[in-house]
C-alpha positions in Angstrom: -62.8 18.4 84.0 -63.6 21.7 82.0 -64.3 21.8 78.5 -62.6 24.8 77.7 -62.9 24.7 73.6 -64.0 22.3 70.9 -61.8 19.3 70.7 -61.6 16.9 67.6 -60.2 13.4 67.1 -60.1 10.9 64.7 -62.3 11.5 60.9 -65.0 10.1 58.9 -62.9 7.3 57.0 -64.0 3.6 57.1 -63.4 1.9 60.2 -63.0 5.4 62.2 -65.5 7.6 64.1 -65.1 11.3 64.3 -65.7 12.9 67.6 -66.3 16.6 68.6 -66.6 17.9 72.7 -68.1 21.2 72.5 -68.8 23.2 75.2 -72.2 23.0 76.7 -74.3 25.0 78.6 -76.0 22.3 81.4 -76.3 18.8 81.5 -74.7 16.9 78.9 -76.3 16.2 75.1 -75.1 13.3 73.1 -75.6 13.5 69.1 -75.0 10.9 67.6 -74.8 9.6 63.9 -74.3 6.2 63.0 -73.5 4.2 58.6 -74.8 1.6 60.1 -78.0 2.9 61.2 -79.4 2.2 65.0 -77.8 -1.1 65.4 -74.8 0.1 67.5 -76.9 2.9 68.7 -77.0 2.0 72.0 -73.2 0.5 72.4 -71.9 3.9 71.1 -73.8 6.2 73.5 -72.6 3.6 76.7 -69.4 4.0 75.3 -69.8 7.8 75.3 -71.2 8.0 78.6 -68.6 5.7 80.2 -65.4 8.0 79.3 -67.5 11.3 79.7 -68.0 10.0 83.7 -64.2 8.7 83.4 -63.1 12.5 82.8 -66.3 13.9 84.7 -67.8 15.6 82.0 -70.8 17.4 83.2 -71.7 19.8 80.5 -70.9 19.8 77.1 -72.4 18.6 73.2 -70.9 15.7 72.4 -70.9 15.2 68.5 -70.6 11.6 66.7 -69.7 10.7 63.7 -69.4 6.7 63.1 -68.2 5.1 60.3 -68.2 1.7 61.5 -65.6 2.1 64.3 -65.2 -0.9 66.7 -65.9 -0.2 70.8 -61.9 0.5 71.0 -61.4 3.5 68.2 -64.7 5.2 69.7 -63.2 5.2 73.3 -60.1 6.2 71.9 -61.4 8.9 69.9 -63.6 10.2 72.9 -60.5 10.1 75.0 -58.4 12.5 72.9 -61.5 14.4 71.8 -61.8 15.0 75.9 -58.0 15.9 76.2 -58.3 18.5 73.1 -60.8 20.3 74.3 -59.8 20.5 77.8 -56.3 22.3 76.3 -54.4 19.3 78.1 -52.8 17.5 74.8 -51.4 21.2 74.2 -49.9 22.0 77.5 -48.3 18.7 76.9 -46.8 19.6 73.6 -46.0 23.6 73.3 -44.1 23.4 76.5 -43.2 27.5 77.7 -39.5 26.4 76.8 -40.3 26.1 73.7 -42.4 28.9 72.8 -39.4 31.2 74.6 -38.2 33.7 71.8 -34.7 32.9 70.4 -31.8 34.3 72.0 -29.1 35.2 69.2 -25.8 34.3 69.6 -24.8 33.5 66.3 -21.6 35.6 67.3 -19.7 36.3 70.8 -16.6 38.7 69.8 -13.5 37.9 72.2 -11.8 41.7 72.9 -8.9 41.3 75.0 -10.1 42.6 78.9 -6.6 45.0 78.8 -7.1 46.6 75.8 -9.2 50.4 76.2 -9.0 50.8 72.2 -11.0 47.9 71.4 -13.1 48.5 73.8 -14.4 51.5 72.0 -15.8 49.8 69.0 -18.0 47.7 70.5 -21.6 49.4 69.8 -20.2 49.3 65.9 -19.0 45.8 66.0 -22.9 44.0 65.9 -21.7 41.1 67.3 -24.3 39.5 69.0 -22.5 39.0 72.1 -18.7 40.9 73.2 -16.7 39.1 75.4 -14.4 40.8 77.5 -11.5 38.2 78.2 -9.1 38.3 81.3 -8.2 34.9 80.8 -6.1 33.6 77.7 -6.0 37.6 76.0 -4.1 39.2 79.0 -0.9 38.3 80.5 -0.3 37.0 84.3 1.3 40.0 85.8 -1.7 42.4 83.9 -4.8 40.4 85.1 -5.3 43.2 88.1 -5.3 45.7 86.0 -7.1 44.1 83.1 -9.9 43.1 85.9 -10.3 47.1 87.0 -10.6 48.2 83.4 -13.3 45.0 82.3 -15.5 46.3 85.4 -15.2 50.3 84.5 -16.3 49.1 80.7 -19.2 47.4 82.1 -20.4 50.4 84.0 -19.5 52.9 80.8 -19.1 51.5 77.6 -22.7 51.3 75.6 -22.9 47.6 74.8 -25.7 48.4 72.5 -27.9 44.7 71.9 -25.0 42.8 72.2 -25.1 40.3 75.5 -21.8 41.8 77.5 -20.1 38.7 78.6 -16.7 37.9 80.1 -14.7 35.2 80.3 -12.9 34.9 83.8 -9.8 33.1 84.5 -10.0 29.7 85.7 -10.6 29.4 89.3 -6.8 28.0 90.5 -5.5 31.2 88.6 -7.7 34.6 89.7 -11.4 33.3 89.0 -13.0 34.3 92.4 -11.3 38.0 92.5 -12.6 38.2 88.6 -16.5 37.4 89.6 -15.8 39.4 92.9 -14.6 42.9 91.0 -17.4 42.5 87.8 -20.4 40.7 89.3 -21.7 44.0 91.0 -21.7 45.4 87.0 -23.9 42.8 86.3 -22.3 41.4 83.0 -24.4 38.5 81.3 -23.0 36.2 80.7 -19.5 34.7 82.6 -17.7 32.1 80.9 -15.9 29.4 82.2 -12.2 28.7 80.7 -11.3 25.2 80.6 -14.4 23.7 82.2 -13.8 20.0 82.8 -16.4 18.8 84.7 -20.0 19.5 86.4 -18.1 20.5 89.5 -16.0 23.5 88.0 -19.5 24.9 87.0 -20.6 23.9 90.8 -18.5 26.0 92.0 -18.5 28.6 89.6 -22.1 28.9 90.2 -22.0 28.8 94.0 -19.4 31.7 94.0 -21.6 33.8 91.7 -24.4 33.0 94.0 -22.9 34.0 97.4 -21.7 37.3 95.6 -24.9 38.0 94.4 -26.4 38.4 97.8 -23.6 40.0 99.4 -24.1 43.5 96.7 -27.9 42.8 97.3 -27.9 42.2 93.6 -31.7 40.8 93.8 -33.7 40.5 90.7 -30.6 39.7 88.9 -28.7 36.2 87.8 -25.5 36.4 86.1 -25.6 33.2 83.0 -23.2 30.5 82.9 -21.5 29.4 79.4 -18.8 26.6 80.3 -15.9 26.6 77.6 -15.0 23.1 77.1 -11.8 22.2 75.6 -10.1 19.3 76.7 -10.9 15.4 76.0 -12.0 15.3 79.9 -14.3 18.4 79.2 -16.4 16.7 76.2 -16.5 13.4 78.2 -18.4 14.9 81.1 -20.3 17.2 78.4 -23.4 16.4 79.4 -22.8 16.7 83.6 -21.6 20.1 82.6 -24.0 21.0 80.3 -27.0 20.0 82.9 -25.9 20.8 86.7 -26.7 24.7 86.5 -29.8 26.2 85.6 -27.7 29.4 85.1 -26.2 27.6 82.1 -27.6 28.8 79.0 -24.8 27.3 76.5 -21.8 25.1 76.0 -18.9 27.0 73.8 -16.1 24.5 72.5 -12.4 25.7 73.0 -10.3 23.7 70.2 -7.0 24.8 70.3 -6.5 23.7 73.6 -8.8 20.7 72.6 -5.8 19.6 70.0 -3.7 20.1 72.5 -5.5 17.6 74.9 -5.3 14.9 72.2 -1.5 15.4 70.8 -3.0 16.2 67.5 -2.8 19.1 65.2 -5.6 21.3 64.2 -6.0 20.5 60.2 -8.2 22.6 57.1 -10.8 19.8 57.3 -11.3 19.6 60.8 -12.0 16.0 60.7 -9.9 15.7 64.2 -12.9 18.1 66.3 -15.6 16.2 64.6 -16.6 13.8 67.5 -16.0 16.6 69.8 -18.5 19.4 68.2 -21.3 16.5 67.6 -20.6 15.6 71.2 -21.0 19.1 72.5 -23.6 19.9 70.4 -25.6 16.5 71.5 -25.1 17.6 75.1 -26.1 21.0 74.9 -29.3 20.2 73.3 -30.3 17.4 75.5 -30.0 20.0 78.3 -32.5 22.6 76.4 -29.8 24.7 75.9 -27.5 26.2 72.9 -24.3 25.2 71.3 -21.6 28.0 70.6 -18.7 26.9 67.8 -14.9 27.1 68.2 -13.4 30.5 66.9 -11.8 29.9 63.3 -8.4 31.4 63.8 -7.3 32.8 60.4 -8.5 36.6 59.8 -7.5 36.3 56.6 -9.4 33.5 55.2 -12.8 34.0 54.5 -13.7 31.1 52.0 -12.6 28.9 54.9 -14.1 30.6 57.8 -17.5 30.3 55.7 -17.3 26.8 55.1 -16.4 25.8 58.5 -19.3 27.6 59.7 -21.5 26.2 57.4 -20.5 22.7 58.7 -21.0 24.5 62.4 -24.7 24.8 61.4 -25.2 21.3 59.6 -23.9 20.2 63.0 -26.3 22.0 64.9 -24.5 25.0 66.7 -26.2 27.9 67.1 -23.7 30.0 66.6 -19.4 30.2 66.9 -16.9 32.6 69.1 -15.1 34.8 66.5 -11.5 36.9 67.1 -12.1 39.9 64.8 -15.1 42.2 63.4 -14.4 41.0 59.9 -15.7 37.9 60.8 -19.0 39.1 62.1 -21.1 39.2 58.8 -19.6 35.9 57.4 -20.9 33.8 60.4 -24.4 35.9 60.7 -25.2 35.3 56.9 -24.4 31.9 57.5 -27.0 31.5 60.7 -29.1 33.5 58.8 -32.3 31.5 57.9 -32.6 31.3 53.8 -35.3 33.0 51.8 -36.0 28.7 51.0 -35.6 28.4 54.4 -37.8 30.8 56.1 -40.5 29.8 53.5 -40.9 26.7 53.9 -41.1 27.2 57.4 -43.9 29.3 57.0 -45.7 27.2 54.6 -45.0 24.1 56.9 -46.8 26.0 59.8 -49.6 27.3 58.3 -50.4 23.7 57.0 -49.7 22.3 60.7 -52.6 25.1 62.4 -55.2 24.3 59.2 -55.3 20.7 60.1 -55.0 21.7 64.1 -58.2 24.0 63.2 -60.0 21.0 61.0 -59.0 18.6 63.7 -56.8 16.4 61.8 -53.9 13.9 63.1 -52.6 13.8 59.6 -50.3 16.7 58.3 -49.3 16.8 54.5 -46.8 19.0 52.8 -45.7 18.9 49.1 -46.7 14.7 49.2 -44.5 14.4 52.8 -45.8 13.3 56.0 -44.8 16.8 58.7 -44.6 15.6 62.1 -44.0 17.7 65.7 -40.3 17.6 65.2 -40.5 19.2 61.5 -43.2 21.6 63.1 -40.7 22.5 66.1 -38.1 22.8 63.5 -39.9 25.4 61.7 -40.9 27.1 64.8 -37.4 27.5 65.7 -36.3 28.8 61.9 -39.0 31.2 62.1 -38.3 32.8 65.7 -34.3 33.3 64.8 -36.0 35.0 61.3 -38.3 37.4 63.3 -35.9 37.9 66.2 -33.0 39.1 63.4 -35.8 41.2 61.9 -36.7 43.0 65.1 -32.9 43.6 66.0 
């Protein structure tokens, strides 16, 4: 094993030994300093030796520190020394998935797939995503018509940053003719209306796969969003959530998810509460995001805010919304707080000092910060940055 970079475990603290691996130019040298004088001498450095030939450490200065550490904390420490500096502890922890840059969708904009007018706005609209719908927005006998005009937008309308997405019509209604007239126009995102299980995504994804190669569309994957909204859909959440790596988010649908359950939609929402936390748990446990039910009164803004404020507490990353009015409620909700974005950066920049001073321990403000508090921050920081570069 390469020593790639100083590695530090474990500190000077009673009981404990502190260990550094430092690269070295040829052979290996062994310093090593001792409270209780040259008595363990010799059981420390045959303890050293014995896990540098475990890892096959051949050069490197090998630093100890011993504060009257039994045989067990010095191996221990010399084992994650070894792992530090060999950059092995952090491929393990800072995964590429997790340094990926944010996508925003704190807002996808449903404009219905038959109407040119609305079409128009869409570079002035700063929604983060538009979705052209053919499915629930246009009527049976004009889904022909509305599929021609979503795949002339795609070639000529200026979508601007906003991810151009459309949701097709189920695949019993007109799904396959909708992927085979848009696909070549390369939209995306697709959604998928009504998704009920891993196999409607299956096939979904399949279709989208086969048409890909027949327009020789290489280099270029269209993303998968299933819209579940039905009691079946957030059972098999998860299934759906995990069979595709083209999926990139779940969106709940809950008008239709009322429907499913013979209830009525109410203010407080108590009746969707075990479907968002369900969505939202199966979305993140496949790595990917969580997009919020549109809030279907225009004209109430106190309302829409607090329901997407409880969207957030929940976890979603973001919600479907039915007009532009809407937009800037929802974004200054996902927008990280001055507080937030703060303590974020105060949390990190405590997290890299100890990484630097090779500390396990991370304090901030009299709290213990552990990885998922780090990530946490990570993740308010690359939403702040990535709505600062837009």
């Amino acid at each position: 094993m390469d020593i790639k970079k100083t590695g530090v475990a474990g500190s000077e603290s009673k009981q404990d030994v502190l260990v550094k691996v430092e690269p070295g130019q040829s052979g290996l040298e062994v310093r090593i300093t001792s409270s209780l004088g040259r008595l363990y001498y010799t059981q420390i450095a045959s303890s050293v030796d014995e896990i540098a030939n475990k890892y096959g450490i051949a050069n490197a200065i090998i630093t100890v520190i011993d504060s009257g550490a039994l045989d067990y904390v010095i191996r221990a420490r010399m084992e994650s020394a070894i792992l530090r500096a060999s950059q092995e502890i952090e491929k393990k922890f800072y995964s590429e998935k997790r340094e990926a840059v944010y996508k925003l969708r704190r807002t996808r904009l449903y404009l219905p797939g038959s109407n040119p007018y609305l079409m128009q706005g869409i570079t002035y609209y700063n929604a983060d995503g538009i979705i052209l719908d053919l499915e629930d927005a246009v009527s049976l006998e004009d889904k022909d018509s509305a599929r021609m005009l979503v795949s002339y937008a795609l070639r000529n309308i200026d979508f601007g940053k906003a991810e151009k997405m459309v949701r097709i019509n189920s695949l019993d209604v007109c799904g396959a003719e909708d992927i085979e007239a848009i696909l070549p126009h390369k939209p995306d995102v697709i959604l998928i209306p009504k998704c009920e299980s891993e196999y409607d995504v299956k096939k979904v994804s399949e279709i989208l796969e086969k048409t890909e190669k027949r327009f020789n569309l290489y280099g270029y994957q269209a993303k998968i969003m299933p819209i579940i909204e039905s009691a079946k859909g957030v059972e098999n959440a998860y299934e759906i959530a995990g069979i595709s790596d083209r999926t990139t988010a779940l969106a709940f649908g809950a008008e239709d998810y009322t429907v499913s359950l013979g209830v009525r939609k109410t203010e407080g929402e108590d009746e969707l509460l075990f479907a968002k936390q369900s969505i939202v748990n199966a979305a993140k446990a496949a790595g990917i995001q969580a997009s919020d039910t549109v809030y279907s009164n225009i004209e109430d803004t106190a309302g829409l805010k607090r329901s997407t404020e409880k969207s957030k507490i929940l976890g979603f990353d973001g919600r479907g919304v039915i007009h532009p009015s809407q937009i800037d409620i929802v974004h200054s909700v996902f927008q990280p707080s001055e507080k937030e974005i703060e303590e974020a950066k105060e949390i990190i920049e405590v997290f890299n000092k100890a990484k630097e001073d090779g500390s396990g321990v991370v304090k901030h403000k009299g709290k213990m910060i552990d990885m998922p508090i780090v990530l946490r921050a990570m993740r308010v920081m690359s939403i702040y940055k990535t709505i600062n570069q837009e």
